[in-house]
N, C-alpha and C positions, 0 to 999 in steps of 0.2 A: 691137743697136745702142743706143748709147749719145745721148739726145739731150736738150739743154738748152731749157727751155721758159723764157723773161725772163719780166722783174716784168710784174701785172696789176694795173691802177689799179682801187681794189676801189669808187671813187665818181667821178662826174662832173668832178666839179672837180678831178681829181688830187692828191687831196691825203692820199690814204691809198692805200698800197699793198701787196699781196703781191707773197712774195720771190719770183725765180727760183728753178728748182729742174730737176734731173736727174730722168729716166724712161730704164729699162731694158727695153728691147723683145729678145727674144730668137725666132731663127726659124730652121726648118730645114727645106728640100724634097725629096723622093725622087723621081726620075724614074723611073718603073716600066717604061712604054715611052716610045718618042721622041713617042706623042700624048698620055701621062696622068703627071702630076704630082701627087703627097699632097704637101702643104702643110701645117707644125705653124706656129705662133704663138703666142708666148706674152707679153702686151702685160701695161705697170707688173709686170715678172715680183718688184720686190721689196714691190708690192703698196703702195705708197705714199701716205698720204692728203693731197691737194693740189687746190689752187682751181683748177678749169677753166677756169669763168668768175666775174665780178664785179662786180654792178651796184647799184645804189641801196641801199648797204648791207648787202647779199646776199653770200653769195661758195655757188656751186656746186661740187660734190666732181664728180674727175673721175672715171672708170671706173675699178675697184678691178682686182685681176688677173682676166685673160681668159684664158682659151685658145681661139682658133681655130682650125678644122682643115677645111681643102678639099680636094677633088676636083677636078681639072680633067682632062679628056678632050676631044682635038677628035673627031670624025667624017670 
């Protein structure tokens, strides 16, 4: 999935800002039986570098590419 994250006011006073910007999440799930699901994730899959957050002059980087990968099983 494709999702657009808007501007973040990089200082109190609003008066400086970073740009919006797009993130490419990509994921896929296999049902193996009706109670166990494998789950891939593949989060910023173009690896993008972009302000999470931004404060007092600051701005923090957000999580570069991830891969996730779960297990679920009920009992």
């Amino acid at each position: 999935s494709v999702h657009s994250v808007g501007k973040i006011d990089a200082v109190a006073a609003n008066t400086q800002h970073r740009p919006a910007y797009p993130l490419l999440d990509v994921g896929v799930a296999w049902r193996r039986r009706p109670a166990t699901t494998l789950t891939a994730r593949l989060r910023n899959a173009t690896d993008r570098i972009y302000a999470a957050n931004a404060g007092s002059g600051q701005v923090y980087l957000g999580a570069p590419r991830t891969l996730d990968v779960t297990l679920h099983t009920a009992f």
